[in-house]
N, C-alpha and C positions, 0 to 999 in steps of 0.2 A: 378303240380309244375312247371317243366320246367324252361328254361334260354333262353334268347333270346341277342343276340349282335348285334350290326351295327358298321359302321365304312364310315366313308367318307372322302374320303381326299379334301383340300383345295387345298394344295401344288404339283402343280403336277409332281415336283421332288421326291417325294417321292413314287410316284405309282408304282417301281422298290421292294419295299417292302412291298407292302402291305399283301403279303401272312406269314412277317416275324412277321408283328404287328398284325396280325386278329387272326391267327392259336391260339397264347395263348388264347387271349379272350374267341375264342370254348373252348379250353378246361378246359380255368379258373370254367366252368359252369356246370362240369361233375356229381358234385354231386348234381344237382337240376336234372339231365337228363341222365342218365346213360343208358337207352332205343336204344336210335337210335340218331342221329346228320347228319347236313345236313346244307351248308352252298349255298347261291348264288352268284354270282361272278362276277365282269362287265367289260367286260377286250375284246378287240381286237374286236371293232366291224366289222361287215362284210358293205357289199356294199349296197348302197340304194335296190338294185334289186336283192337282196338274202335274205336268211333269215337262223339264226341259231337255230338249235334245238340241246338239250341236251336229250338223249334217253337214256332209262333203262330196263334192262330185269333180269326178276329171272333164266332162262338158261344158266347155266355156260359154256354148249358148243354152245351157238349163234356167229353164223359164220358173223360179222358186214361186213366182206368184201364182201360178197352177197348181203347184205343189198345193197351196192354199188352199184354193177352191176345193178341189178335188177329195181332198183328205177330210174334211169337214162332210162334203155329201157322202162320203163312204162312211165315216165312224161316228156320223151326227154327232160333231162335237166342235168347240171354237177352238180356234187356230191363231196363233200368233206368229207373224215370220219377220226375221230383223237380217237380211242379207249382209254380209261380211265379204267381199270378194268371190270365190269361189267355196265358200264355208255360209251357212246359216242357222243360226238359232230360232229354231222351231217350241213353242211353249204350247200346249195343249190338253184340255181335260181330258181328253181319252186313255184308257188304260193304255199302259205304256208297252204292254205284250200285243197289245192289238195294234198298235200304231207300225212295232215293230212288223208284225207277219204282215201287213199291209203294203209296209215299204219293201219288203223283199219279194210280195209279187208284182204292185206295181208298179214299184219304183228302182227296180233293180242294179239300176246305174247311177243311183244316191247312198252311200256309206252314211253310215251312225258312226262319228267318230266319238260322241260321250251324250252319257243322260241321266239325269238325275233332279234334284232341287235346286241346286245352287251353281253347278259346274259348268265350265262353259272351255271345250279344248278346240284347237287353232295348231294346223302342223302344216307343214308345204317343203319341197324339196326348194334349196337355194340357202344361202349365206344366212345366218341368227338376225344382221341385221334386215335383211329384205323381208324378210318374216314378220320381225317385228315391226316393221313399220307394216306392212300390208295388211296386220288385223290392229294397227293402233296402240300396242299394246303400252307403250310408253302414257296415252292419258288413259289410260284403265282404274278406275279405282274396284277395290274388293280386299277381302278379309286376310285371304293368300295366295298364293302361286306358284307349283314346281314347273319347269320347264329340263329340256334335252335338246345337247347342241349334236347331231350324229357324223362321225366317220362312218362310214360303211365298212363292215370286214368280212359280213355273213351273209348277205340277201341283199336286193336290188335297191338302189335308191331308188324310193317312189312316196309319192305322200302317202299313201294307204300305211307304207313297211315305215313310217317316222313316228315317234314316240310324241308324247307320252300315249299310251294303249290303255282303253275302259278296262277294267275289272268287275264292274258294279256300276251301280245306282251312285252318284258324286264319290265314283272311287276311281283313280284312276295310277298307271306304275309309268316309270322312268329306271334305266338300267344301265349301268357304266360296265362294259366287260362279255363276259362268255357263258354261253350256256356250252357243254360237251354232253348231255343228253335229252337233250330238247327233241330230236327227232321221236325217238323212242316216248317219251312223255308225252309227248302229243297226242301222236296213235293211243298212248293207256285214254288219255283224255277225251281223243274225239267218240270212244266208245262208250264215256262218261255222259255223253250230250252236249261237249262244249264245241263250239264252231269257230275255227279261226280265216280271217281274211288274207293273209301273208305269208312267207316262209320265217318270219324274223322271229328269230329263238325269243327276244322279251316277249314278245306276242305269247310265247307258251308260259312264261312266268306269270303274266297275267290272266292267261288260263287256269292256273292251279291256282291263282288267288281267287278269282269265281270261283272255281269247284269247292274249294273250302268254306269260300263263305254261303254260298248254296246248301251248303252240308252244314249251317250253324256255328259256324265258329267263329270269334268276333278275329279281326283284321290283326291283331298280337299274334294271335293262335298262327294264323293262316299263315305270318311271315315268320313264327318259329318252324311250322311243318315245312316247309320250304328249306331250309338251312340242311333238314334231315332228305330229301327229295330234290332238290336240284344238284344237281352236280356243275361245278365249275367255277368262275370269279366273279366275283360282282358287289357292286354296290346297289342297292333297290333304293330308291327316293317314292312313297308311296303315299296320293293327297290323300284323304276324307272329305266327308262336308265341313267338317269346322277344324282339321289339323292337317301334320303331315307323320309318315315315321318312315324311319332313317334304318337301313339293315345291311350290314356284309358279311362277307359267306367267311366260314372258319379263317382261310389263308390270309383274306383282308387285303390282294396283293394293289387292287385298284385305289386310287386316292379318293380320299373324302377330307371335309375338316367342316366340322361345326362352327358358331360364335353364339351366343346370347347376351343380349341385355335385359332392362325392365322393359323395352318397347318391342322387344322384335328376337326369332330367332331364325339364323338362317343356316342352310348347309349350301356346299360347293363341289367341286372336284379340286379345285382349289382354290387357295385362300383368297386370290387377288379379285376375284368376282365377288367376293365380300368386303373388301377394304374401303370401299366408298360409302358406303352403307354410314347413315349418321350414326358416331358413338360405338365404331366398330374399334377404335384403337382402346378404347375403353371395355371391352366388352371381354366374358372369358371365352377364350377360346380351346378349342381339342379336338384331337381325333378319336373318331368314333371307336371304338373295340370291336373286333370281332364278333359274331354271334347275337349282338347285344341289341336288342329292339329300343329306340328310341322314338320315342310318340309326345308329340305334341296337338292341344285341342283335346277336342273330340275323344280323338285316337288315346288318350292318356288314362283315359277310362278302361279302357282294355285292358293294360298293362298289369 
């Protein structure tokens, strides 16, 4: 079942609230996902020559501030850490491959849940609103935010298996529906060089959207070769650094609906997590078409 939301702001006066207009959205979707929730967030990007990563661990007494130390005398490099509950954002000039192998030898029992310039994701198993309040996310200002409210149907509830799932550098997917050959894509996948953390079939969609864009193809591309390659239902809600884009699979059988105005455009699972939204009765609104790549930002450039 599940709920998926986005949010883009136009107006960049308004980026001072964005945590004020998104927070209900999450949790307008609570009763299609009542599982776990998890939203991404694009806010404060860092320096050409660093990189941010948002980090998670299931150990309630992991000591982040060693994290610090430690990582600095191994990659001789400065460390920034801003603890978040059981989630921290880690900023850091070191190459961000090197931080990576580092954290998976000695940090093993720390997940990368997102990394890039500007990205900053927050997931945890419990109810849209306990979530959201537990990373803040109601005073959050930034540019946009998709978020995923999860039922469970296919794999365990756990934060690792709760969406939104990295694809990239400040790219990251959100997925309302079924994958029916995920198992099998994986395996082509994992022979690919791609490594997944979970059994959660989005997990493999966001696998083939690495693999594509690994292979050069900008984020248009990657979510039309998917259409031809995934098999099953679904709606994709997929950030960028500066957009989002909107995809459903030929049948379309999941719900979506769009809105725009001149300040802001949003997508839903459905409409009522947009009706609050300033200038949302005014706004036009529709459902997405089939097949049809919709990109906002960044992402429009693609297209």
């Amino acid at each position: 079942m599940c709920g998926i939301v986005g949010l883009y702001l136009k107006n960049k006066d308004l980026q001072s609230q964005l945590g004020a207009m998104f927070a209900p959205m999450l949790i307008e979707m609570t009763d299609r996902g009542p599982d776990s929730a998890g939203f991404a967030i694009y806010r404060n990007p860092v320096k050409e020559d660093q990189t941010k990563f948002t980090l998670a661990s299931d150990e309630a007494a992991l000591d982040w501030k060693s994290l610090d130390g430690d990582m600095e005398k191994a990659l001789k490099c400065d460390v920034q850490i801003d603890e978040q509950g059981d989630h921290a954002v880690v900023i850091t000039d070191a190459d961000a491959a090197a931080v990576r192998n580092w954290l998976a030898r000695e940090r093993p029992n720390v997940r990368i849940v997102g990394s890039g310039r500007a990205i900053e994701i927050f997931k945890q198993t419990g109810l849209p609103k306990q979530v959201s309040e537990q990373f803040k996310l109601a005073e959050a200002h930034g540019s946009h935010a998709i978020g995923h409210t999860r039922m469970a149907t296919e794999s365990a509830v756990t934060t690792a298996g709760s969406h939104p799932f990295a694809t990239g550098l400040d790219v990251c997917l959100v997925h309302n529906g079924s994958l029916s050959n995920h198992n099998r894509l994986r395996r082509n996948l994992e022979r690919e060089g791609i490594v997944f953390d979970t059994d959660n079939d989005t997990e493999v969609a966001a696998g083939f959207m690495t693999w594509k864009l690994q292979q050069g193809a900008t984020l248009h591309e990657a979510l039309e070769a998917g259409l031809g390659e995934l098999d099953g239902f679904y709606t994709f809600c997929v950030g960028t650094a500066e957009g989002f884009a909107v995809v459903r699979d030929p049948i379309a059988c999941k719900h979506a609906v769009m809105a725009e105005t001149d300040d802001w455009v949003a997508m839903a699972t459905e409409y009522r997590a947009i009706a609050h939204l300033p200038g949302a009765d005014k706004s036009v609104i529709w459902e997405p078409e089939p097949t049809k790549v919709y990109t906002w930002g960044e992402a429009r450039a693609h297209g």
